[in-house]
Each structure stands twice: as structure tokens, then as C-alpha cells.
C-alpha positions as a printed Julia matrix, in Angstrom:
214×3 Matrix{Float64}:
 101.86  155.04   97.55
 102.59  154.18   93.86
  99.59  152.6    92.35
  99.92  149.55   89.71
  98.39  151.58   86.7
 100.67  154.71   87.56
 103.41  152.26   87.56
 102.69  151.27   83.81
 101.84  155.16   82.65
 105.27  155.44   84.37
 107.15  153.21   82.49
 105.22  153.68   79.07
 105.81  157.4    79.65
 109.66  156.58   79.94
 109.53  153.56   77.15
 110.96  151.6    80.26
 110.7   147.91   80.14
 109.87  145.98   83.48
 113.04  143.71   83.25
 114.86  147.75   83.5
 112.41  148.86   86.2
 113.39  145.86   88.33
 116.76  146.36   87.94
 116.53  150.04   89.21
 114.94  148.79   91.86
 117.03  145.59   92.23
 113.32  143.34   92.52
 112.85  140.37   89.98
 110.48  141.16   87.02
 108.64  138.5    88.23
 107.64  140.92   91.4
 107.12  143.97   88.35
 104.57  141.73   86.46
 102.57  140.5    89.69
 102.02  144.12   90.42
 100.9   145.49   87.25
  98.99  142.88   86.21
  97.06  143.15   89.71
  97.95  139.84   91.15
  99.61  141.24   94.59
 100.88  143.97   95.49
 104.54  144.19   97.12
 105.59  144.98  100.46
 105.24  148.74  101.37
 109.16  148.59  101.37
 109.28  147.34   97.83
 106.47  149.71   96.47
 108.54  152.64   97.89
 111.48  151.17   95.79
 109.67  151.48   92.72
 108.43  155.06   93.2
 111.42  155.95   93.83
 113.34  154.28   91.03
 110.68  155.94   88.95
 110.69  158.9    90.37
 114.64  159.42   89.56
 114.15  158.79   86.25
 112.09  162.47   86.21
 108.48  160.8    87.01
 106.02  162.78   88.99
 103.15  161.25   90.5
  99.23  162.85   90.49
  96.31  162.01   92.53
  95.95  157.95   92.05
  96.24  157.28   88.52
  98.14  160.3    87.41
 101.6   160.8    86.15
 104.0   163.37   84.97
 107.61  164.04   83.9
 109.22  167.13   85.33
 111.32  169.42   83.85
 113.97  169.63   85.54
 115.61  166.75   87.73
 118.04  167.44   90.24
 120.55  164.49   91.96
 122.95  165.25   94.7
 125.75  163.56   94.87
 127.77  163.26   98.21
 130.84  161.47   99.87
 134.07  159.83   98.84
 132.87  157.95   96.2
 131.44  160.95   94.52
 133.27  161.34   91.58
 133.02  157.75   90.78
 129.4   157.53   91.26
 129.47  161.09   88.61
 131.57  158.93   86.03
 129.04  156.4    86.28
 126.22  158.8    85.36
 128.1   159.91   82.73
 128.57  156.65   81.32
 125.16  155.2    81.77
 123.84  158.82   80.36
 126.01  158.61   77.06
 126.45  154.7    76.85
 123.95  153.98   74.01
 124.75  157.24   72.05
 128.08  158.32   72.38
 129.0   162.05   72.47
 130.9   164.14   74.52
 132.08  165.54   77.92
 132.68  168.96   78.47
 134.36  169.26   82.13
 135.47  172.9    82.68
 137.75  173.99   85.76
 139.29  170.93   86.41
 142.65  169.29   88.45
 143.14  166.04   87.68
 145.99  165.58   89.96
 143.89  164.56   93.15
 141.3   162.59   91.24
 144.23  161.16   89.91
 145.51  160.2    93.09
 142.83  159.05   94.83
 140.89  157.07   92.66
 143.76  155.86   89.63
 142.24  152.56   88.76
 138.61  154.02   88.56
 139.23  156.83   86.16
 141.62  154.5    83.96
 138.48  151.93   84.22
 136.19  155.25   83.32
 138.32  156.5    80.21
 138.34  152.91   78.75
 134.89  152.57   78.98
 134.26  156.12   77.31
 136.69  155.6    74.37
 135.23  151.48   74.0
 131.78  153.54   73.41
 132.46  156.75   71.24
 132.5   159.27   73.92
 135.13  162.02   73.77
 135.83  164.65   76.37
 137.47  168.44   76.52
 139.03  169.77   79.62
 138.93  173.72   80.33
 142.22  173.05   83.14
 144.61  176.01   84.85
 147.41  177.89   82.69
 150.43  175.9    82.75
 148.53  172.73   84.28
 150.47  169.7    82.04
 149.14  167.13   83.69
 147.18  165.24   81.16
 146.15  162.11   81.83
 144.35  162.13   77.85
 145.49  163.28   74.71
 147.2   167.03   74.64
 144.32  168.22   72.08
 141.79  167.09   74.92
 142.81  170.29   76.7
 143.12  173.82   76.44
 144.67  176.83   79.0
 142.5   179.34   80.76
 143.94  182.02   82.73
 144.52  182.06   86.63
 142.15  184.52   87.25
 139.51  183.08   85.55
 140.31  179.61   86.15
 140.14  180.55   90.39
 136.66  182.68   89.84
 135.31  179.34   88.8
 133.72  175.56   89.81
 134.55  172.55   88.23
 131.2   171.03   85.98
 130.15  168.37   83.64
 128.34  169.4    80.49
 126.55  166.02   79.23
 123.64  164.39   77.61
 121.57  166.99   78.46
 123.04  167.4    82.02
 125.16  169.46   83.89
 127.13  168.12   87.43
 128.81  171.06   89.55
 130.99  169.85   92.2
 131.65  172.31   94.92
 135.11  173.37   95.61
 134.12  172.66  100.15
 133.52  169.25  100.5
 132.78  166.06   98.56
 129.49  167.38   97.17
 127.71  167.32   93.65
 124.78  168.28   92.24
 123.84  166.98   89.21
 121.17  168.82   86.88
 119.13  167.76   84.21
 117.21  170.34   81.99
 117.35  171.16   78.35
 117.69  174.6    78.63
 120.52  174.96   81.61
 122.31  172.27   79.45
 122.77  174.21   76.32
 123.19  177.71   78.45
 126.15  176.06   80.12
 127.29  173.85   76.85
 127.32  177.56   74.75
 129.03  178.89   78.35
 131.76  176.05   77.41
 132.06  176.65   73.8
 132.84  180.44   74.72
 135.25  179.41   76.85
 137.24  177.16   75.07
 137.5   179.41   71.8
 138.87  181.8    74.16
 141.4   179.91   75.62
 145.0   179.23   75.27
 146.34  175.8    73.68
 148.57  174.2    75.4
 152.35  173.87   73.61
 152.62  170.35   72.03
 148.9   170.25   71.14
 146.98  170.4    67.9
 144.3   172.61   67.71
 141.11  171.01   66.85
């Protein structure tokens, strides 16, 4: 179990304040001080909470006062709330910095469908904070549910040999075509493999009639 001085290596380690470690955790920082400081130490329940709140932010934990931060960080996502709970990640990943989305081999259509008022709640929220995305979507696919110059064509065959994924903040999310599953990825070096991957992609691929190339 988490001890109280890996819990503050943790969160200097991730410049993580203990009002944002309690919220990950949903405790009160109140219940964050008491344990650092030594003054009790929380249910077995609640000290699990913490690890693991800490431990999705990338923390690894050594021996009993050790920690670490791995390299790579891997999240599945599962379910019919999937691609909402992947917009969120987005958001909270790009939020404070703005940037963009790079979302290859995608249909909007049944997103679209199933979850309208969530993606129209998503796309205000990216726009309110700077974030732009480009869509890699099927030849002759028009509809676009964003801007025209947000997309670009690729062809059949390539767009079928393919699996729809999120290039962001230093992640990537690939959601299986079978099933409401996603796993979401976060190292340096498979994010600028599969950001170059997109790059090489879009260059390549046809613009839609009506848009302006950018």
C-alpha cells in the first residue's frame, strides 16, 4: 500500500497539488493533508484510491519510499460511453494548451447518431479553448459535421486496410473496428511515429471539392 512520503514524491514528481490529487480521487484535501503530514492514515479503501489516481497519471511505485514515472501509459477504454469518455481525455489532455487532433479513419455518421448532443458539447469546448482537429475520412464521405478544410479524401482501399485513432498531446487512442473498445497510449515516441504516420497521410490525400487547401 501507498505510503504517505511516496504519496508526496508522487505528486512533486507530477507538480500535482493535493486539492488536484483529491479530486482524482474524489476525497477532500483535508483527507490529502492528514495523510501526508502523518496525522492518520485513510481507510485501506481510500489509500487504494490514491495509488491508483496516482498511478494513472504514469506513477510507479518502488519498495516503500520509492517512486517512478513510466514510459509508457496505457488506458483502455470500454463500453457505450466510450467515445465520450475519449473526448473527455482529449479535452482534459489539450485544455490548458491548445493544439490539435489528428483522428485518421473516421465515420462520423454513427457517432453522430448516437451521441449528437455530446460531440456538439465536445466541438464547442475544443474551439472555446484553441484546439483544432483534421479528419483522414473515406473517398466521397461528405458528411462533415466541421469545416470542409477540416477534412481530406483517402482512397477505399486504404481507408478499409485501416483503424480509426487519435493523435494528441502526446497520445494516441485506437478504437477497434469489433466492439466498443479503446486503447489509449501515451509515449513520446509512438506519438510522433503515428503523428509523422498522419502527416504522410494527409499530404497524400485527396481534398474534398468545396474545400480550401490548407
Amino acid at each position: 500500500m501507498i505510503t504517505k512520503e511516496q504519496c508526496r514524491a508522487a505528486r512533486s514528481f507530477l507538480g500535482l497539488k493535493q486539492a488536484e490529487l483529491a479530486g482524482d480521487c474524489k476525497l477532500s484535501k483535508t483527507a490529502i493533508t492528514h495523510f501526508e503530514s502523518g496525522l492518520f492514515n485513510p481507510r485501506a479503501d481510500n489509500m487504494a484510491r490514491i495509488q491508483e489516481a496516482l498511478e494513472k497519471r504514469g506513477i510507479e511505485f518502488v519498495g516503500d519510499y520509492g517512486v517512478q514515472k513510466r514510459r509508457t501509459i496505457f488506458q483502455l477504454l470500454e463500453g457505450e460511453a466510450m467515445y465520450v469518455d475519449v473526448w473527455d481525455d482529449i479535452y482534459n489532455t489539450l485544455k490548458d494548451k491548445g493544439g490539435e487532433v489528428l483522428i485518421s479513419h473516421v465515420d462520423e455518421r454513427p457517432v453522430f447518431q448516437k451521441h449528437p448532443e455530446e460531440l456538439a458539447s465536445h466541438l464547442k469546448r475544443l474551439k472555446e479553448h484553441g484546439i483544432r482537429e483534421r479528419l483522414l475520412v473515406c473517398e466521397g464521405d461528405t458528411f462533415f459535421i466541421q469545416e470542409p478544410e477540416c477534412y481530406r479524401w483517402l482512397p477505399k482501399e486504404i481507408y478499409k486496410s485501416g483503424v480509426m485513432s487519435f493523435v494528441y498531446g502526446g497520445k494516441i487512442a485506437i478504437q477497434f473496428w469489433n466492439g466498443n473498445l479503446c486503447l489509449i497510449i501515451e509515449n513520446k515516441r509512438i506519438y510522433e511515429d503515428e503523428r509523422q504516420r498522419f502527416e504522410y497521410l494527409w499530404e497524400g490525400a485527396m481534398i474534398p471539392p468545396g474545400s480550401e487547401e490548407t
